[in-house]
N, C-alpha and C positions, 0 to 999 in steps of 0.2 A: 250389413253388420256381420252376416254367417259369413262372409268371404274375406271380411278384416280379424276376425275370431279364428277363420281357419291357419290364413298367415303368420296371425300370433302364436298358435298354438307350433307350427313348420318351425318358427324359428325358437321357441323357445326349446323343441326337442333336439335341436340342432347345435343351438350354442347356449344353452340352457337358461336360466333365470331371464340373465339381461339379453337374451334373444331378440325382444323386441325393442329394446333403446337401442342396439347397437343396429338392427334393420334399419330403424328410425332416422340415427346419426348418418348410415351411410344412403338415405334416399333424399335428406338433406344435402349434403356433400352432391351426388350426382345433379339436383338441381339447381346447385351452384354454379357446378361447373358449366351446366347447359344456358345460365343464363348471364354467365361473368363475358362471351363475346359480345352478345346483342349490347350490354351494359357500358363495354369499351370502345368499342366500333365512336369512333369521333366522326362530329357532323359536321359536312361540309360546309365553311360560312357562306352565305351571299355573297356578302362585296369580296369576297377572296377571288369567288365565279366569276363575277363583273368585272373585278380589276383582269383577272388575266384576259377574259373573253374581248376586252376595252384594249389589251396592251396586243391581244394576237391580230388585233384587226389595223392597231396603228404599223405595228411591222409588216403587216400585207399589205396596208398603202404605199407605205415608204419602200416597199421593193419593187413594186409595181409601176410608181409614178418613175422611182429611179434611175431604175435597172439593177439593184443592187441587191445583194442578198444581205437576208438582217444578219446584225452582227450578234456574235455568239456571248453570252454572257458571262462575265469574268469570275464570277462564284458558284459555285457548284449547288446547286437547290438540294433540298432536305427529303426531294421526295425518294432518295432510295433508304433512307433510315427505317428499317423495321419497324422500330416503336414508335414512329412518325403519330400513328392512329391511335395511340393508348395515350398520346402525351396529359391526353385530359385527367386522366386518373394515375398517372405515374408522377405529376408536378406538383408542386405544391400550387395551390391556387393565389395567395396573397402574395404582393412582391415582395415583403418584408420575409417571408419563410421562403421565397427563392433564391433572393439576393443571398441570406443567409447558406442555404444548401448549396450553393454555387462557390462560395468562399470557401466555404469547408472542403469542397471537393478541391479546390483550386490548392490549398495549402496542404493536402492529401496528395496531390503532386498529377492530378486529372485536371487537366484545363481544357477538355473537350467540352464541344457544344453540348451535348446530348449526354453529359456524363452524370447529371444530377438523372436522369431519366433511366439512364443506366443501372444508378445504383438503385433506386427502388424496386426497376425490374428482377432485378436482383437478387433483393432484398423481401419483395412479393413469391418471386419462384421456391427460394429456400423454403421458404415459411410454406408452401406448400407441398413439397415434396418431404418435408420433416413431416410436417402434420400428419399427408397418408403413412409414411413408414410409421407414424406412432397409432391409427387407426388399425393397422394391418396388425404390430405387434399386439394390439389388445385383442382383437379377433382370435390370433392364434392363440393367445395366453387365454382367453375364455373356453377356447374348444378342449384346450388340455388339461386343465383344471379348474375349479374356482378362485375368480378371485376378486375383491371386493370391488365394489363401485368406485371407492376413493384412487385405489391403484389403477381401475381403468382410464379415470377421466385424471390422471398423473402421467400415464403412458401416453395419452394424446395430446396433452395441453404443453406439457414442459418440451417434446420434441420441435412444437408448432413454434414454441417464443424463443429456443436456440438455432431455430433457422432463422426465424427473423430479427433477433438482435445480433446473430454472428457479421453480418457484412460493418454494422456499426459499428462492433468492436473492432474490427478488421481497421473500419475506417479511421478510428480514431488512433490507433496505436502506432497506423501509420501517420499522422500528423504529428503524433506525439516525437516519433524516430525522427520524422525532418526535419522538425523544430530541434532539436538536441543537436544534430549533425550540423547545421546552421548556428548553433550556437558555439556550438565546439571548432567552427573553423572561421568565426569570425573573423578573432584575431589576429589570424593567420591573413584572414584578405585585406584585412586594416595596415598592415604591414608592407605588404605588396605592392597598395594601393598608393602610400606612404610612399614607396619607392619609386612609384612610375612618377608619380605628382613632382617630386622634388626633383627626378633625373630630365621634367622639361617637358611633359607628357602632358596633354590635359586630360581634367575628369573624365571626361568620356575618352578618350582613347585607353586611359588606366582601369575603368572599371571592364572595358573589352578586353583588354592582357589578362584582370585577373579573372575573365570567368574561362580565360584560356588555362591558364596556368592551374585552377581550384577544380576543373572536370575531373580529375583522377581521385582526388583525395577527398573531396567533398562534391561531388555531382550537383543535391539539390540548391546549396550555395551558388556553385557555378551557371546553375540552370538560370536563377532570378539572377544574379548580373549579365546576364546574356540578355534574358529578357528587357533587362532595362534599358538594354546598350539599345537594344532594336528598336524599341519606343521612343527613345530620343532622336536615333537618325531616320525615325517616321515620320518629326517635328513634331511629336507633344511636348507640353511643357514640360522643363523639366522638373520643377515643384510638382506637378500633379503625377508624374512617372516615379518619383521618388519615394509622394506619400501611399502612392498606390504598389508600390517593391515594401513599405514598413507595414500596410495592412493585408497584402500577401501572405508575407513572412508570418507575422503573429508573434516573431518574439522580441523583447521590450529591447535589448541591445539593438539591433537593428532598426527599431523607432525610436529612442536616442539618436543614434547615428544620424537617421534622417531629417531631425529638427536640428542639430550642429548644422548639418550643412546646409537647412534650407535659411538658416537664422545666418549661418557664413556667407551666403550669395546674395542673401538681402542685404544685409548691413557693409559688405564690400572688405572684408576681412579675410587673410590669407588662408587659403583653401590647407596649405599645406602643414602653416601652424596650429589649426582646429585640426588635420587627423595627426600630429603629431601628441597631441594632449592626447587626444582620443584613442588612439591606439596605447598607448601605455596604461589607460584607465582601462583598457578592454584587457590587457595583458593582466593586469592586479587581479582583475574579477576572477580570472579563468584558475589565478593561484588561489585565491578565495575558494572558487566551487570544489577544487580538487582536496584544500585541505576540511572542508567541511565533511566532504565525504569521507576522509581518513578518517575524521574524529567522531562519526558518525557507526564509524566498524564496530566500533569494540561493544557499542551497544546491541548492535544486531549477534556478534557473535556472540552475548549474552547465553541466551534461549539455548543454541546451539550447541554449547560447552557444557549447561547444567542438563542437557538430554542425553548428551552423548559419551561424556567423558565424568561427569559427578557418580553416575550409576555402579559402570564399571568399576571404581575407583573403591567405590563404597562395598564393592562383593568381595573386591583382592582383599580391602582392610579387613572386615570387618567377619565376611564368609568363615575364613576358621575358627573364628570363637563362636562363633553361632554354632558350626558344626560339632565345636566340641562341648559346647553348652547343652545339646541335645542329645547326645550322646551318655554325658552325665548323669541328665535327667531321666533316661531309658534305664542307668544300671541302678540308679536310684528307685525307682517304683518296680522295679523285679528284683 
């Protein structure tokens, strides 16, 4: 007790009052840190051991009995990934919040393996390198003067949850931007698409022209017709490449789109007359969003007229009788 008494007593003359919550905070913090590897360190499975120990001993038969040396395998394993060992606490555990966090990322325009593991890592770093920069600035704002408990634990709390919500925001603004760009060049590839079909092209050779044609001006458009192209001449179906380009995408023109044509290929109905309807109803919309947003102005510049322009307006009028009203009233009371 005299040796926790003398400590408190070191830091309270040190950083004064809260000397010793803030010792407190940062010997919490250091055994964090000492114990967040042991905590990540992922445990090797059994049968992951067994399978390969099972699979290294069948390729030393087979080279053996052969003559032949094993063959090299066609996909590159996961063991040079970094985060390989944290996957346990960087993933989501249920598959319902992975599927989910893989989507997200997917339509964020990240369609790598490991990119859901990415972003938390991320998303975890931030959040702690805010955290200490807002540890440190309370440290120094205590040594320099006093200041309240409440601003202390504001200078660490709020740095710690805009590290960790900034990659979200990040992330969502960009799904927000792809989706817009996708929607704004739809009708543009409905058109296109329109044009390869009817000049004798099939679907899939027109949806390949337009993600050639749509890479400049809309990239992540062009990206998923590329993608779809590729899935089809991998032999999936192509209902299920279609529904799976509409839940991509995420935006409801595009899933439109993709029920016309899966409802056109079932029912046996011209490919060409379903996007010729279709693209002209894509074309009305896009006059729709544009004059919504026109008629949408005047209310926003609202605010902006009565802040910036009723003020001044109101000094030019009004300013010289005011001045000369007080003016009056001064030779009045003298």
């Amino acid at each position: 007790m005299e040796v926790l008494t003398h400590i408190g007593d070191l830091l309270t003359q040190q950083f004064g009052p809260l000397g010793p919550l803030i010792g407190l905070g940062a010997f919490g913090f250091l055994m964090i840190l000492a114990t967040l590897p042991a905590m990540l360190r992922k445990r090797a499975d059994p049968m992951a051991k067994f399978r390969e120990a099972t699979r290294g001993a069948g390729i030393a038969t087979a080279g053996t009995k052969g003559g032949r040396a094993p063959k090299k395998s066609l996909r590159m394993g996961s063991g040079n990934d970094k985060l390989d060992k944290f996957a346990g606490f960087l993933e989501p555990k249920s598959v319902e919040e992975m599927t989910s966090a893989r989507l997200k990322m997917t339509r964020a325009g990240y369609r790598g393996k490991n990119a859901v593991r990415t972003f938390h890592a991320i998303q975890f770093t931030l959040g702690i390198v805010f955290l200490t920069a807002g540890v440190i600035y309370a440290v120094v704002a205590s040594t320099t003067g006093e200041v309240s408990t409440t601003k202390l634990a504001l200078a660490v709390l709020v740095p710690g949850a805009v590290g960790y919500y900034l990659p979200k925001y990040w992330l969502e603004r960009r799904v927000q931007t792809r989706q817009e760009q996708m929607q704004n060049g739809f009708p543009d590839a409905l058109d296109m698409l329109l044009v390869c079909v009817e000049a004798g092209q099939s679907l899939d050779q027109g949806i390949i022209r337009v993600s050639k044609e749509l890479a400049a001006g809309y990239p992540a458009l062009a990206e998923e017709f590329e993608m779809v192209s590729a899935e089809v001449k991998a032999g999936k179906d192509k209902i299920n490449v279609l529904k799976g380009f509409a839940e991509r995408a995420g935006v409801p023109d595009i899933s439109s789109f993709v029920t016309v044509m899966i409802q056109s290929q079932t029912f046996g109905t011209s490919i060409a007359e379903a996007l010729r309807v279709y693209a002209a109803e894509m074309r009305d919309k896009r006059v729709m969003r544009a004059e919504e947003k026109a008629n949408k102005l005047p209310t926003k510049m609202t605010l902006g007229t009565m802040m910036f322009t009723v003020p001044p307006l109101l000094i030019i009028l009004v300013g010289p009788s005011v001045y000369d009203m007080l003016k009056l009233f001064e030779t009045m009371t003298f």
